[in-house]
PyMOL CGO cylinders between C-alpha atoms (Angstrom):
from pymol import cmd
from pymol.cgo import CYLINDER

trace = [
    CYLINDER, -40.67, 17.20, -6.39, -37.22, 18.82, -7.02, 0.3, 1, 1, 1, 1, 1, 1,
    CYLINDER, -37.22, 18.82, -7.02, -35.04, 15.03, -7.33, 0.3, 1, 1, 1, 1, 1, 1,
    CYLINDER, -35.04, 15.03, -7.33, -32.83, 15.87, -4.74, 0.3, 1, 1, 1, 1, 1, 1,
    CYLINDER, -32.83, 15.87, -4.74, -32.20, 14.28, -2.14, 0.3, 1, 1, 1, 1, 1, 1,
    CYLINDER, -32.20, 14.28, -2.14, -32.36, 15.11, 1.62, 0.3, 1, 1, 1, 1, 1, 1,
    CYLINDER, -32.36, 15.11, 1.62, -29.41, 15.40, 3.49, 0.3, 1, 1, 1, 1, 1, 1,
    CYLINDER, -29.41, 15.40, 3.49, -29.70, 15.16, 7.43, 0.3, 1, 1, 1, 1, 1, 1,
    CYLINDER, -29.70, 15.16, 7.43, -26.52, 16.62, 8.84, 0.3, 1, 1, 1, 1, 1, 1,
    CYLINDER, -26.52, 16.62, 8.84, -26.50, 14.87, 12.01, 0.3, 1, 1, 1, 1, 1, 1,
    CYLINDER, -26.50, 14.87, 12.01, -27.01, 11.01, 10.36, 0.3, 1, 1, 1, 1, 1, 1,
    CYLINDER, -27.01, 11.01, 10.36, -24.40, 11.96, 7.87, 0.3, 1, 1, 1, 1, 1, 1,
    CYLINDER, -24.40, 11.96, 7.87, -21.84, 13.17, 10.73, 0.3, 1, 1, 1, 1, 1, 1,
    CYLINDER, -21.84, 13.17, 10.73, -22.65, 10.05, 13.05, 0.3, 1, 1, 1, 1, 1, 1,
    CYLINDER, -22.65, 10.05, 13.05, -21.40, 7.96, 9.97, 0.3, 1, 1, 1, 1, 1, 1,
    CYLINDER, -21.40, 7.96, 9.97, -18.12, 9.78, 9.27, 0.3, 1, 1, 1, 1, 1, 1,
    CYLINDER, -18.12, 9.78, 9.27, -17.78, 9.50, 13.31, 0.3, 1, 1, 1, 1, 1, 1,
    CYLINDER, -17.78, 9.50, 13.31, -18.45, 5.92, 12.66, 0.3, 1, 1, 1, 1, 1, 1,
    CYLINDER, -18.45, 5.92, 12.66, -16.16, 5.19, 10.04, 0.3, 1, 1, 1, 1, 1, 1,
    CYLINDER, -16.16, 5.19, 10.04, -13.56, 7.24, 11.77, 0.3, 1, 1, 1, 1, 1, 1,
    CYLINDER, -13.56, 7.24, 11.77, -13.93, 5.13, 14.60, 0.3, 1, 1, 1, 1, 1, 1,
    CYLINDER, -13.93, 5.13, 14.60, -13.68, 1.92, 12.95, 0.3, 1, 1, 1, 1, 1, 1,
    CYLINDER, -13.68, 1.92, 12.95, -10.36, 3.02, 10.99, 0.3, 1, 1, 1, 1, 1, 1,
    CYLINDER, -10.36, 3.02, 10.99, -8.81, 4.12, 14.01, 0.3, 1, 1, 1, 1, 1, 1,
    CYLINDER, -8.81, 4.12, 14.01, -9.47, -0.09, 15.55, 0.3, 1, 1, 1, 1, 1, 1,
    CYLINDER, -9.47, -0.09, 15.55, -8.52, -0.81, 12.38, 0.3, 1, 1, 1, 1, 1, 1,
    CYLINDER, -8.52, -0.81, 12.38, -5.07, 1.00, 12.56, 0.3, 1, 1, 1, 1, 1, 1,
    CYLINDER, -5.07, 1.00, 12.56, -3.44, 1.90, 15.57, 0.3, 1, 1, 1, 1, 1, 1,
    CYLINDER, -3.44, 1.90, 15.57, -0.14, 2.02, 17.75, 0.3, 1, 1, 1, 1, 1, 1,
    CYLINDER, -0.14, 2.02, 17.75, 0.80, -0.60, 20.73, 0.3, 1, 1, 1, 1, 1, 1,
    CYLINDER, 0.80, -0.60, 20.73, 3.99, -0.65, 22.03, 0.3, 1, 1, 1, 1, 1, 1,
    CYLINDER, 3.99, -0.65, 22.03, 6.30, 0.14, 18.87, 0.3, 1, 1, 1, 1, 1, 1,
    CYLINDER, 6.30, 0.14, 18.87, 3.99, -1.50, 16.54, 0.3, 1, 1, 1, 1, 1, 1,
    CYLINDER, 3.99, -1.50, 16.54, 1.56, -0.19, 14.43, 0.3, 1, 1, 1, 1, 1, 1,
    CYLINDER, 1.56, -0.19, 14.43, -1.25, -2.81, 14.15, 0.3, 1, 1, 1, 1, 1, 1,
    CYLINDER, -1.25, -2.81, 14.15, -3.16, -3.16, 11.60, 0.3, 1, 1, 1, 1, 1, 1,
    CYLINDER, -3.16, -3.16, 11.60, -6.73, -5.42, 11.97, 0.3, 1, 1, 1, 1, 1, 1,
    CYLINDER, -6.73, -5.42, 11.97, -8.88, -5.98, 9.27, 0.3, 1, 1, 1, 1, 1, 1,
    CYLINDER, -8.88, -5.98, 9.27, -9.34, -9.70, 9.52, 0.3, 1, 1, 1, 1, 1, 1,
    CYLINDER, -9.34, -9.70, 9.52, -6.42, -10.41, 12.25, 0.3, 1, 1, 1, 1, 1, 1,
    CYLINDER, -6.42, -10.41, 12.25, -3.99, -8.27, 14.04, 0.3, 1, 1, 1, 1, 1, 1,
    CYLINDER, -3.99, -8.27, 14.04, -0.97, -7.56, 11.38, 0.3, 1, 1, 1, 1, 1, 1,
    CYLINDER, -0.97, -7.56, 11.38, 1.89, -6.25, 13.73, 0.3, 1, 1, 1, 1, 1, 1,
    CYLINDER, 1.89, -6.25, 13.73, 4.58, -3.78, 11.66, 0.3, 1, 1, 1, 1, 1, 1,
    CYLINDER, 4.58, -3.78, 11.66, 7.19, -2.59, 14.06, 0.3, 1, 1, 1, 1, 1, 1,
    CYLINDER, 7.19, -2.59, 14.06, 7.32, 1.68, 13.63, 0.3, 1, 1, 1, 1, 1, 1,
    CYLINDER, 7.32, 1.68, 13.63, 11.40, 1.70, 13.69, 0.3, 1, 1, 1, 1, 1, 1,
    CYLINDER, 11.40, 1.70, 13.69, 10.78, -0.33, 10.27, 0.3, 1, 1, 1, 1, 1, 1,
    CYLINDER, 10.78, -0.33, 10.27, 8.97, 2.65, 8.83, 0.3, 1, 1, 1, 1, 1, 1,
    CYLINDER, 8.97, 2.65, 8.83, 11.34, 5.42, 9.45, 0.3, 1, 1, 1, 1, 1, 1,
    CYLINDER, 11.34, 5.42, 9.45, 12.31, 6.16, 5.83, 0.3, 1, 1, 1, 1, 1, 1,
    CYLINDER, 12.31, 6.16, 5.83, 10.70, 6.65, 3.10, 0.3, 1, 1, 1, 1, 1, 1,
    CYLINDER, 10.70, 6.65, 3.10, 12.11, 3.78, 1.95, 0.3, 1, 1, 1, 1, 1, 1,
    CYLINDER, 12.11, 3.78, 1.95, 11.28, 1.29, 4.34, 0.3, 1, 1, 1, 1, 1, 1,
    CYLINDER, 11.28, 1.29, 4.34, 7.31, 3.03, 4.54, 0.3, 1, 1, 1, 1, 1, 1,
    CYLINDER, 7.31, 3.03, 4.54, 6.85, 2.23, 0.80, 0.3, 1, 1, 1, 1, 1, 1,
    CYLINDER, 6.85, 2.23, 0.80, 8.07, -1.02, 1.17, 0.3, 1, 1, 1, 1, 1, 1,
    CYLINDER, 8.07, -1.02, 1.17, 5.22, -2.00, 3.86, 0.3, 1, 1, 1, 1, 1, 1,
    CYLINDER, 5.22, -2.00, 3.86, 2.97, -0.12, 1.67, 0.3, 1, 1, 1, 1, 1, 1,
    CYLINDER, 2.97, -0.12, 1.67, 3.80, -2.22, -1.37, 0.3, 1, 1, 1, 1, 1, 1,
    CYLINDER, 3.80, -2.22, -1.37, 3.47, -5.42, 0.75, 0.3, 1, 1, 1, 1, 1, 1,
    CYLINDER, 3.47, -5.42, 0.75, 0.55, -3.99, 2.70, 0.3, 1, 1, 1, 1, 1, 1,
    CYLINDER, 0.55, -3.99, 2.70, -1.16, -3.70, -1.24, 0.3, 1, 1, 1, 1, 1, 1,
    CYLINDER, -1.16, -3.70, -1.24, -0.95, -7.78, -1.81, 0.3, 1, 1, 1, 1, 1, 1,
    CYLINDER, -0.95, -7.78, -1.81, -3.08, -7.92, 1.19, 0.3, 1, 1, 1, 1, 1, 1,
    CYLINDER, -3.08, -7.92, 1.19, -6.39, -9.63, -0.04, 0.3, 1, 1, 1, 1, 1, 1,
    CYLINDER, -6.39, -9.63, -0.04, -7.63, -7.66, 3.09, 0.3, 1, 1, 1, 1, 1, 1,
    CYLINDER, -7.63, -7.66, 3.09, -6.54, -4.37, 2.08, 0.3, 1, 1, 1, 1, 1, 1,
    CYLINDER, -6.54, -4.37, 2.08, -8.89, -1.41, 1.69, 0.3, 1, 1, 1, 1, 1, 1,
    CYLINDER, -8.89, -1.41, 1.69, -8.27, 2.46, 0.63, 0.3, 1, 1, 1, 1, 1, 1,
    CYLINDER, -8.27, 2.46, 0.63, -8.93, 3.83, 3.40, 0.3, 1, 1, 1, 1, 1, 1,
    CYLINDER, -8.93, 3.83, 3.40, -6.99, 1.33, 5.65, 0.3, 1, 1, 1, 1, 1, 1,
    CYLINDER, -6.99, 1.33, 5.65, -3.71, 2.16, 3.89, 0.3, 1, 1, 1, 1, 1, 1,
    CYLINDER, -3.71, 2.16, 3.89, -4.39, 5.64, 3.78, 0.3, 1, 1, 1, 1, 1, 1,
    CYLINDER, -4.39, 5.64, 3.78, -4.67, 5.69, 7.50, 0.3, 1, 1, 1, 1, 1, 1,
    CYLINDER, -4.67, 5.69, 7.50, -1.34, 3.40, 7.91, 0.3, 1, 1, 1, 1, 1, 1,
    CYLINDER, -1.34, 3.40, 7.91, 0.38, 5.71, 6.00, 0.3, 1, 1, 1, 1, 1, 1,
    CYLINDER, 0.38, 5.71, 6.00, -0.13, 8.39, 8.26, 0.3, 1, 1, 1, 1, 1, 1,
    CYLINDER, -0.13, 8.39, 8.26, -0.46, 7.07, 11.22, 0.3, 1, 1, 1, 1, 1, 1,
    CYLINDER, -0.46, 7.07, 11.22, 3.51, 5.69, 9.89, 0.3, 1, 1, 1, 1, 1, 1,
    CYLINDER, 3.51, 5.69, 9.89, 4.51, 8.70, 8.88, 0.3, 1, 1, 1, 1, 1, 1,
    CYLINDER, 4.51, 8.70, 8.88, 3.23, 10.54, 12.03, 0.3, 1, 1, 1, 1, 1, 1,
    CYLINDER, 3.23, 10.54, 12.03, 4.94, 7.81, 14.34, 0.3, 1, 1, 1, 1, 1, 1,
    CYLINDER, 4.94, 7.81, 14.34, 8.46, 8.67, 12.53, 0.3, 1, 1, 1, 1, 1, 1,
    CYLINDER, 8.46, 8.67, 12.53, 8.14, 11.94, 11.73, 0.3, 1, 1, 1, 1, 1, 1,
    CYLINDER, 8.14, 11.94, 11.73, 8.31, 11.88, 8.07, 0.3, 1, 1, 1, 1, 1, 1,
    CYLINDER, 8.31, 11.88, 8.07, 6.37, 14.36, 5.90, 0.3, 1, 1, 1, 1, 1, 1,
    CYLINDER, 6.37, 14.36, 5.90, 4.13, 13.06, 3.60, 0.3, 1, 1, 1, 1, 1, 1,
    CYLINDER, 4.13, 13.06, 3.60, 2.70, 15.27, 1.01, 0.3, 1, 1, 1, 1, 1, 1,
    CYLINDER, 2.70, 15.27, 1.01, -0.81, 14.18, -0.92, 0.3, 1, 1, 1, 1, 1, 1,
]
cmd.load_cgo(trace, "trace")
């Protein structure tokens, strides 16, 4: 027995897919709003996230969020920054 475990591509891909689709419910754009819903729909109008500025303030608020997860704010910020056209280097 070699101790490593076996990976099966295809169960491992349906779970990203998974994942990806559950982010993209979680975060997503409706008529000038970016909503994010992790326990309720959190509305955050897109012309407030035009700057810099105004993105990291919704991301410093969006933080305090009991709710909050990694992966959520990583997909608001660039779903944000896509929506306004701001570059975002990481």
């Amino acid at each position: 027995m070699s101790g490593f475990k076996t990976v099966d591509m295809n169960s491992m891909m349906s779970e990203i897919q998974a994942a990806d689709e559950q982010l993209a419910r979680q975060v997503r754009v409706e008529d000038g709003h970016i909503i994010v819903n992790v326990e309720y729909d959190y509305e955050i109008p897109i012309a407030d996230c035009d700057t810099e500025p105004k993105l990291l303030g919704w991301i410093l608020q969006l933080l305090e969020k009991t709710w909050m997860t990694k992966e959520v704010l990583e997909r608001f910020i660039h779903v944000a920054a896509r929506q306004s056209n701001l570059k975002i280097q990481h």
